[in-house]
Phi, psi and omega in degrees: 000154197241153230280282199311339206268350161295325180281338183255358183259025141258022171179090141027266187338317184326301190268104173183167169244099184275162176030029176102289230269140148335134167263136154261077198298104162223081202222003197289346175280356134299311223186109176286125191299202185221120163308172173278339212285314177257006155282343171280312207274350163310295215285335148298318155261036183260304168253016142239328176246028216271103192203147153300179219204140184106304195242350160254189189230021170248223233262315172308282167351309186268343202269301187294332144341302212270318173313344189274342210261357162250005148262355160309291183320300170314318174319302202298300211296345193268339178270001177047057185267155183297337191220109229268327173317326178276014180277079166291163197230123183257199168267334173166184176312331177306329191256007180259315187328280191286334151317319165282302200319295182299346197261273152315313179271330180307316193288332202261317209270158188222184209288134146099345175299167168233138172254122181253119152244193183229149173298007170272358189229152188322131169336310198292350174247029150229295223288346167284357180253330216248350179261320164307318217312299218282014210234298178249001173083039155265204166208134164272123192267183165186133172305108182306214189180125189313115189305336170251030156075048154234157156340093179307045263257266176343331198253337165304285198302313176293295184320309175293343184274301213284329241205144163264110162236131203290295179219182190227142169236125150235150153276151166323292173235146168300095158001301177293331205215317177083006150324137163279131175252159181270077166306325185287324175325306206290319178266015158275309175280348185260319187265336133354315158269000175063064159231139170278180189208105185243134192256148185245088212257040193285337212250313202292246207350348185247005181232316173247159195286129182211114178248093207278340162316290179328292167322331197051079190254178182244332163218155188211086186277112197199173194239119197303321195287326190264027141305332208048037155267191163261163195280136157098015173241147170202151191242106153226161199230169182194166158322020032200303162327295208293312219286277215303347168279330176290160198238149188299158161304296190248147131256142211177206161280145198066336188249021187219151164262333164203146167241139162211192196279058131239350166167197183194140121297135157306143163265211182263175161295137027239357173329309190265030155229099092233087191272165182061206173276163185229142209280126189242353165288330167257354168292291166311328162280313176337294168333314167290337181285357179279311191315297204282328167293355175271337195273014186245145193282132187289303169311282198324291186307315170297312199287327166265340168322289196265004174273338164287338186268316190295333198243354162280289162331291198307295178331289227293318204297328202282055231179105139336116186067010194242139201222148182245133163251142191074077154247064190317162141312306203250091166233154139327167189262049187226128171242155141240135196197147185230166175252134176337111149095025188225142172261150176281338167306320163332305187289320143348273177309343193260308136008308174261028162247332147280016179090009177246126197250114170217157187270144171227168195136199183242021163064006233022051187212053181305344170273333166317334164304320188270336176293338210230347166104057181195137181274348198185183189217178151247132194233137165239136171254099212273158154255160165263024151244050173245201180196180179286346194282313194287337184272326180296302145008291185277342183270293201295342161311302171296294220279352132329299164276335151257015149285326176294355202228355171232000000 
């Protein structure tokens, strides 16, 4: 048996039939599937430890504690943050998002300031910007974009010269296109104008290596699910300065040291943005998808990344009438392309009648979509447990539905 086909009897889902046909899963840039490793370990504490976490002394209670208090630690070490403290645990990248946004921007931004995003990014990095902005009287610029969907880097560099800008939002990679942005570039030049800088690593973390000390990043954001995590999880990660300066998001339980009707303390980091119970079950599977991304050759995994994105491009180009949006230098294992004379739902739906599930639409990142003139894309997004046989699949499959749709 061969490394993928070992790899690929590790995540269940994998193995099923939609519409009669195998499934092809290339969806992955919503959503990654989940090993079993971490479908075992949901299920291990549902039925051996399932207890609240922190506050109790007996024996479930301290077991799911330390379990939860050893996927922070995993966190620190894969992002190589100085501290397990700076890890907080959200709802996902959206909610790491609006935690700064509400927080860090309630305290800082003033009338007139400016928040710089890019025409590269998902609603949850504009629209959380664009509601402090309308709050505190600031106003959001934004880094244009390139006709092959990279970062206009000359018009980045004016803006910071021209503009007192407060903080820079970006993503690591486009959700939509799979562009790479030069973040270190991007964040070296944001603090250079005496700008913070918060990266939106939800598309990065499952393809590339993030070292947010190297980077020097000042916020770092990402979602366990596009992780081969469970859903309802999130990471941010911040300075250790910037955090203990932010005032809490939420108040409740857990994020206080003491309360009374004359005033409350605050807790320590990471506590004190994390109020109430907490999905505390997936937080602890989470923790196995680090155990299973550790037990796969790091080469390997880079190496079908880009032998798929390259060898899905050729096919996909050969294809009458099929146009690739977004060529970046630098992308991800994400293409979008739409066909002549076709919508992309059309194509989605008839696509999943032979069993291949890939997303269309504007990915939530309609203005890029409007930068390029398009109401949607069709997107397929590769993992390293898909293969070429699945892509051969997705060519032969397109050119079938558009005879059927011309």
């Amino acid at each position: 048996m061969s490394s993928i086909e070992q790899i690929r009897l590790d995540f269940p889902v994998l193995d099923q039939l939609v519409n009669g046909s195998p499934l092809v899963y290339f969806d992955n840039a919503a959503t990654t599937q989940k090993p079993k490793a971490v479908l075992d370990a949901l299920q291990h504490y549902y039925s051996l430890d399932n207890a609240n976490i922190h506050r109790g002394i007996h024996s479930l209670a301290e077991r799911a504690t330390a379990a939860y208090e050893l996927t922070r630690k995993k966190i620190q070490q894969f992002l190589h943050a100085e501290s397990s403290d700076q890890i907080i645990f959200t709802s996902g990248t959206t909610g790491g998002i609006n935690l700064v946004a509400q927080t860090y921007g309630r305290a800082n931004f003033q009338a007139g300031d400016k928040i710089l995003v890019s025409n590269l990014e998902h609603h949850s990095n504009i629209v959380p910007w664009q509601m402090i902005a309308l709050e505190r009287g600031a106003e959001v610029l934004v880094i244009p974009v390139s006709d092959v969907g990279e970062l206009d880097m000359d018009a980045y560099c004016q803006i910071l010269q021209e503009n007192t800008v407060k903080l820079v939002a970006v993503n690591h990679v486009s959700n939509a296109i799979g562009t790479i942005n030069p973040i270190k570039e991007m964040i070296e030049l944001a603090h250079a104008h005496g700008a913070k800088i918060l990266i939106d690593g939800a598309q990065s973390v499952a393809h590339l290596e993030v070292d947010v000390q190297e980077f020097d990043m000042d916020f770092f954001a990402f979602s366990a699910h596009k992780l081969f995590g469970p859903t309802g999880v999130g990471v941010l990660y911040g300075k250790r300065e910037l955090l203990e300066a932010m005032p809490p998001y939420q108040g409740g339980g857990e994020m206080i040291k003491e309360v009374s009707f004359s005033g409350t303390t605050y807790n320590e980091l990471p506590y004190k943005f994390e109020a109430g119970t907490p999905n505390i079950a997936d937080v602890i599977a989470f923790s196995a998808s680090f155990d299973y991304l550790e037990s796969l050759d790091k080469g390997w995994v880079e190496k079908q990344e880009n032998e798929l994105l390259a060898y899905a491009t050729e096919q996909l180009s050969q294809i009458d009438g099929l146009r690739i949006i977004g060529n970046a230098a630098k992308k991800i294992a994400v293409i979008s392309f739409l066909i002549d004379g076709t919508h992309p739902q059309d194509i989605g739906v008839l696509l999943d009648k032979f069993g291949i599930a890939i997303r269309t639409g504007h990915h939530c990142a309609q203005p890029l979509m409007q930068r390029f003139e398009i109401p949607g894309t069709c997107r397929a997004s590769f993992s390293f447990y898909n293969t070429k046989e699945e892509i051969d699949r997705l060519v032969t499959s397109l050119k079938r539905v558009k005879t059927m749709l011309l």
